[in-house]
N, C-alpha and C positions, 0 to 999 in steps of 0.2 A: 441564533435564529429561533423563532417562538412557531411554534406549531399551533396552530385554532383547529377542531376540529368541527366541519358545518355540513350536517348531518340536513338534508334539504326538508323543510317542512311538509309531514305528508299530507293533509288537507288540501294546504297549496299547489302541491305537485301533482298528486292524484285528478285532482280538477283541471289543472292546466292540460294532461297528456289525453285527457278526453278529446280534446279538439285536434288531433294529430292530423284527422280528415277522413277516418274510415265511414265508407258505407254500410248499409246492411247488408251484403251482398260481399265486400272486401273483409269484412268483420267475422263473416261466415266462413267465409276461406281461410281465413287465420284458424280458427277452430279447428278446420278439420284440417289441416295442414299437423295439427297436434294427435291427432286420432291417428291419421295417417304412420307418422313415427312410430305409434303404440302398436303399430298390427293390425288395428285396425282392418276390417273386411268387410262391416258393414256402419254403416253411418245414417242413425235416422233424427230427422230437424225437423221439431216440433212447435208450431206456433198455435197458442192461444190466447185469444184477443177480449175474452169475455171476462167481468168479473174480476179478476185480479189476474191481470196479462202477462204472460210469461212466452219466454223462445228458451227451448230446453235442445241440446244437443247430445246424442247418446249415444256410445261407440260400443264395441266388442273386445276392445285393446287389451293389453298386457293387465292395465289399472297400475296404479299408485299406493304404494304403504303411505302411512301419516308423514316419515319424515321427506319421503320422494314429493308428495302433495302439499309440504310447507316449502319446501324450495319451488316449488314449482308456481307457489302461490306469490314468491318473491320477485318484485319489480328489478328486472337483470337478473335473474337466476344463470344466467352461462353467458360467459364470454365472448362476443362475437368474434376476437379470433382465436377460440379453441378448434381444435382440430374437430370435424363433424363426422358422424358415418356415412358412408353415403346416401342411405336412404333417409337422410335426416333433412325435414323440410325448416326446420327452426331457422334461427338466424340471430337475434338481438337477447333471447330470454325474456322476451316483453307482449309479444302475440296473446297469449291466451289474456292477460291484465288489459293493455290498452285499446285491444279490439274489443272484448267485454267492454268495459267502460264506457267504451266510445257510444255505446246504445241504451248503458243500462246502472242504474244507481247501486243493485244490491248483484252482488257474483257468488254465487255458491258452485264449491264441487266438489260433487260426490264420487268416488274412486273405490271398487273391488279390486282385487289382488288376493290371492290364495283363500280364497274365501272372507279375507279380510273386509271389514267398509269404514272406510274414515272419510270426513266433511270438512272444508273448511269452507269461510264466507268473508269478503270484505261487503261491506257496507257505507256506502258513502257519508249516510247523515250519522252514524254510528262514529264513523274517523272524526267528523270534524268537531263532536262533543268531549272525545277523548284528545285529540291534537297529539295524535302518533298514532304508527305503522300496527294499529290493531286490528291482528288477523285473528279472525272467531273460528273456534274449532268447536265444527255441529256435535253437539249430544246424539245420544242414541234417539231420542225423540225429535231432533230438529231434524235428522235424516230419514226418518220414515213420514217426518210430513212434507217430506218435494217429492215435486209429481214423479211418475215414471221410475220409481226408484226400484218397483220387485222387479223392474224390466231388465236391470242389468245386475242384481244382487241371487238373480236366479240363473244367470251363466252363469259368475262362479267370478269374473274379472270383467275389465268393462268401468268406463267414466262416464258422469250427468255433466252438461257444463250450465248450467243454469239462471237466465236473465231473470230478474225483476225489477218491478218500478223502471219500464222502459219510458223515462221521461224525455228520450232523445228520440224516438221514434211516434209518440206523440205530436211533437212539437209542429203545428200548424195542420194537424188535422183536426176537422171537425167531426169524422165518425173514425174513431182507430178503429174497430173491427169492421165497418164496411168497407174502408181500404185495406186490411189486412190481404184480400187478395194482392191487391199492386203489388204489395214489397213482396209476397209469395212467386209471383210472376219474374218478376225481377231478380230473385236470387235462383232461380229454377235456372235460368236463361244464364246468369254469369257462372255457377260450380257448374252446371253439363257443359262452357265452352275450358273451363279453368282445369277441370278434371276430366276432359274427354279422356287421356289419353290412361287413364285408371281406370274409368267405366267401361272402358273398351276389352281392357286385358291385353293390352300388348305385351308383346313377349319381354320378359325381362322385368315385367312388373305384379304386383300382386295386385289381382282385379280389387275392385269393391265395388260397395253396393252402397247408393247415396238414395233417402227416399225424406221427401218433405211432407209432414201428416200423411204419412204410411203410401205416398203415390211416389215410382221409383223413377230417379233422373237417367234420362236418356244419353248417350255423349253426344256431342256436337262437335264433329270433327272440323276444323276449321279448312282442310285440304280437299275433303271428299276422296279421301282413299279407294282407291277399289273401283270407281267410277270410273272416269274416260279422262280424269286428272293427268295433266303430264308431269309425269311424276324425275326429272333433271339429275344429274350424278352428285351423288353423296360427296363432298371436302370436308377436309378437318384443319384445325389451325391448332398448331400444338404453342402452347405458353407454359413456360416452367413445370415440362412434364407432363402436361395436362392437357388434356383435348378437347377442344369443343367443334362440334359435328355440326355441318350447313348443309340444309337437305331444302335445294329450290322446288317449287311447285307454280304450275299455271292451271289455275281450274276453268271448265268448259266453258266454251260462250255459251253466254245467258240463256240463247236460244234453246239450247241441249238441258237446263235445268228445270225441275218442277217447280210453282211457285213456291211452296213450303221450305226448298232446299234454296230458293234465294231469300227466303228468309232469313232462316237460319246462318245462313255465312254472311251474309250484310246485316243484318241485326236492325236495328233502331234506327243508323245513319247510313245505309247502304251499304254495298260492294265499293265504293269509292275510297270512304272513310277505313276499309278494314282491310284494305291492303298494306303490305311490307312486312316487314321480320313478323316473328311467332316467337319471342326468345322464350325456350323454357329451363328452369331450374329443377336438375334430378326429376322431368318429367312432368311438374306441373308449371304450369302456365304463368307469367310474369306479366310480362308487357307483348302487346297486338297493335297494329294496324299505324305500326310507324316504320320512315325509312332512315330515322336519325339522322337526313339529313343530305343523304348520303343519293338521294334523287328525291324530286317533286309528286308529291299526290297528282297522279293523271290519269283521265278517264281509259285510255288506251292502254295503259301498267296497272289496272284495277284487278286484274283475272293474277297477278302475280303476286306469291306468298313462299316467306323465305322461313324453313324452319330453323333454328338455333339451341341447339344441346347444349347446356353449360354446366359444369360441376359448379357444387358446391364450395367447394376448395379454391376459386377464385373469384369468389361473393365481391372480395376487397378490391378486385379490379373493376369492377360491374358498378361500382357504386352506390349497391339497393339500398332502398329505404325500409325505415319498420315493417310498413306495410307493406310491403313485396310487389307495389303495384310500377315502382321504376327502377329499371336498369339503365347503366346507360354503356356504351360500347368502349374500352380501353382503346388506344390508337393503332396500336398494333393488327386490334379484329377489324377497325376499321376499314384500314389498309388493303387489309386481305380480301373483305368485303367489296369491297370497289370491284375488282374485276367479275366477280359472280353477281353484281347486281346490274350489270352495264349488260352482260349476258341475257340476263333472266330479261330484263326489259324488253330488247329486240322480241323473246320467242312471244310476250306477253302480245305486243304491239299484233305480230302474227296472227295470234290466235281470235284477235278481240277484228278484224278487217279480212280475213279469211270465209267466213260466215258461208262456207258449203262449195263456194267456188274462187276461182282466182280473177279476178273480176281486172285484173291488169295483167293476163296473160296474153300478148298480142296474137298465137294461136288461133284465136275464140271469136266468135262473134258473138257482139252483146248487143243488149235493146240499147243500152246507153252510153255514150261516150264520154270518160272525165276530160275534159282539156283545160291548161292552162292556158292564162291570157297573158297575154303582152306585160300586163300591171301586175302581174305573181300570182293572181286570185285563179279561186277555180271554179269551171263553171262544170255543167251539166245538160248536154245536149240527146237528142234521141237520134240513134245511126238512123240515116237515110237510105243505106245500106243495106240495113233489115231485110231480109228477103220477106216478109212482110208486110214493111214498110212499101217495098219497093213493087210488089204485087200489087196491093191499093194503089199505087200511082201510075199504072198502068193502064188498070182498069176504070180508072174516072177520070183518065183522056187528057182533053181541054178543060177539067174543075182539077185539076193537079195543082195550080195555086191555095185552093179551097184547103187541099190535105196538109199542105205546107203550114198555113195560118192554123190549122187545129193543131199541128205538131207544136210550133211557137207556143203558144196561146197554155201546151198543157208545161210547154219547159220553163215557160215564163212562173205560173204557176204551182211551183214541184216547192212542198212545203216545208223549206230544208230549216226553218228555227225548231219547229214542230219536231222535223225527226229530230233533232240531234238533242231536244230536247229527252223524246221519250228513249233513244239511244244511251245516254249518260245517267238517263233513271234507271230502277232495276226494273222495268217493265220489258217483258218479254216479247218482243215485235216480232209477231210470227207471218211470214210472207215464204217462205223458203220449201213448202210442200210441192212434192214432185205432182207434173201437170200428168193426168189419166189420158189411157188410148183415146176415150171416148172424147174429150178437149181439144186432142192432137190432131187426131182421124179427119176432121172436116177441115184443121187447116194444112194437113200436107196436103187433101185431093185437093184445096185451092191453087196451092202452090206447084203441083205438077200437070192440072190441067193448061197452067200456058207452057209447057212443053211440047213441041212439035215433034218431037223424034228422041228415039234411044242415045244420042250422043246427049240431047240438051236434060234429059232425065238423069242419068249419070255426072254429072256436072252437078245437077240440083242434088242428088245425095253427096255428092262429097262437099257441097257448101251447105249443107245444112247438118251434115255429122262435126263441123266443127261452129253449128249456132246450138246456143241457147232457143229453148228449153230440149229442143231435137235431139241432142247430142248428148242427153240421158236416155234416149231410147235408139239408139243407132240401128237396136236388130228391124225395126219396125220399116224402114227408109229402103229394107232390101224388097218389101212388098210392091212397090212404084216403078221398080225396076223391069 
């Protein structure tokens, strides 16, 4: 047998892994996913778009010697199944190369270490003149002209990761620095939901500090911790050793959030679209607002969000890609998954039809009665009941057909595409404020002047400590008495 050895052409290759599919925003993430490993504490992302446009990356890390910075510069630098550290967000050897590229023709990076600085740079049009793996190691003069370089040559340790000649981020804009906000907006929005849980300093992690043209990212908790979240028991599903942690959550009906915070958790496509798993890897963020399958996007399981811990040590089960942007669930997690998600549904369902009262507690007197019909469908009638109701129809006698046909006329009319439109939107349908004495007062005296005596008074408080809206004010009802 003849051995060939076919050493992949790098022009060809290099070009080809540009289009793997990263975003500016998933591109970024890779970056600092390397910062991170380094020690990293603070991480600032620098775009400029004038003149000769550049996105510069700059950490506080360990840094890199020349020889740690030529492996690192190398396409597969580590073995995806080498054994990891824990706090190791890598995965392929490929992040800092194909995420670069994916935006930008020329990659330079500069690296302190013990006071050391050493540079290296691929260059795309540079590769394809030579037709090989020619990596340029910066002079002392090509490393004091990139930007921001006394920034990190003046800690002492500390990496630049540096774009130029962003010809993929141009591409179909006709002002790049007048949309240079977009992409700013847009990367802001994905590392504060991707690194919440590092911006935050949860325990067990070393905070950091993420700031884009010196303005510092906020985390965006995707759970709302802290808040009035119902926060479900902790499971773990052990695999070869290994543990991965399922921590369900149901965030508040919409009613109970500010609009900024239903921003923030529905993002661009709603609270609809970003329910289900939260899978995260050693803490940072993977994949969102999927159930794998495992149940249907629905407007009533929208408020439900499943956290997932996974080490890194079973990446190969998870099936991730380069980009760290898919996982997908081994059968086993699956399995397990099934019965925590059949759960969490039901409390979601609760929580989102709930909305301040139990509106099918048969208890209760309501203005409105749900009733099924004969053909499955449901309608919506107004109780007659009503001790309201029932007062007006007392008092307009012989025109008692007249109140009947208004009551029709408004059930007929109840503009139910409408609500459930704006119900299934994140728009915040606010009707639920508790009614004032001053609202009350003039219809309980309606309601007890047709009492004729203390036994029919007494009767009327105890049917009205179990109606709405009275029966949030029960102390007021002993006044009548």
């Amino acid at each position: 047998m003849k051995i060939v050895s076919l050493p992949p052409n790098a022009p060809v290759l290099m070009e080809a892994t540009r289009a793997i599919g990263y975003s500016l925003e998933t591109a970024l993430a890779d970056i600092i996913d390397n910062s991170i490993t380094a020690n990293a504490t603070k991480i600032d992302i620098n775009f400029f778009p004038i003149g000769s446009p550049y996105v510069a990356v700059l950490d506080n890390g360990i840094g890199m010697h020349q020889e740690e910075l030529i492996n690192a510069m190398r396409y597969g630098s580590q073995n995806p199944l080498d054994t990891r550290t824990v706090a190791d967000l890598g995965r392929f050897g490929l992040g800092l190369k194909t995420a670069s590229m994916s935006q930008c023709r020329k990659l330079s990076v500069i690296s302190v270490k013990n006071g050391a600085v050493t540079g290296a740079q691929w260059d795309l049009d540079f590769i394809a003149t030579s037709n090989d793996w020619s990596l340029k190691l910066l002079g002392e003069d090509e490393i004091q002209a990139c930007p921001h370089i006394n920034e990190i040559t003046s800690n002492g340790s500390g990496t630049i990761v540096l774009w130029q000649e962003l010809d993929r981020l141009k591409v179909g804009e006709l002002s790049f620095d007048g949309n240079m906000g977009k992409h700013m907006d847009r990367v802001r929005d994905h590392l504060s939901l991707v690194f919440h849980r590092y911006l935050s300093g949860e325990a067990g992690l070393r905070k950091i500090q993420i700031f884009i043209n010196k303005v510092p990212l906020k985390s965006a908790d995707p759970f709302l911790t802290g808040k009035s979240t119902q926060v479900m028991d902790e499971e773990s599903i052990t695999i070869e050793g290994q543990k991965i942690v399922v921590r369900p959550y149901i965030l508040p009906h919409i009613s109970m959030l500010s609009q900024a915070e239903i921003n923030m958790l529905g993002g661009e496509e709603g609270l609809r679209k970003q329910q289900g798993f939260y899978i995260y890897r050693n803490k940072r963020l993977l994949v969102w607002g999927t159930w794998f399958r495992l149940m249907r996007q629905g407007e009533l399981s929208k408020l439900a969000r499943v956290k997932v811990d996974i080490p890194n040590s079973l990446d190969y089960l998870w099936t991730l890609d380069i980009k760290k942007s898919v996982a997908v669930p081994p059968e086993v997690v699956r399995k397990n998954l099934a019965p925590i998600i059949e759960k969490l549904a039901g409390n979601s369902r609760r929580t989102w039809t709930y909305r301040g009262k139990k509106e099918t507690e048969d208890s209760k007197i309501h203005i409105w009665n749900r009733i099924r019909t004969r053909e499955g469908g449901i309608v919506y009638e107004i109780n007659r009941d009503y001790p309201l109701v029932d007062s007006m129809g007392e008092a307009i006698g012989t025109e008692k057909n007249i109140l009947e046909q208004l009551l029709t006329q408004i059930e007929r009319g109840l503009p139910l595409n409408q609500l459930y439109v704006d119900l299934t939107s994140d728009e915040r349908v606010v009707n639920e404020s508790k009614a004032s004495k001053g609202e009350l007062f003039p219809l309980l005296n309606r309601l007890f002047a047709g009492c004729r005596n203390d036994q029919e008074r007494k009767k009327m408080v105890e049917r009205l400590s179990v109606t709405e809206p009275f029966d949030q004010h029960t102390e007021w009802l002993s006044e009548f008495l």
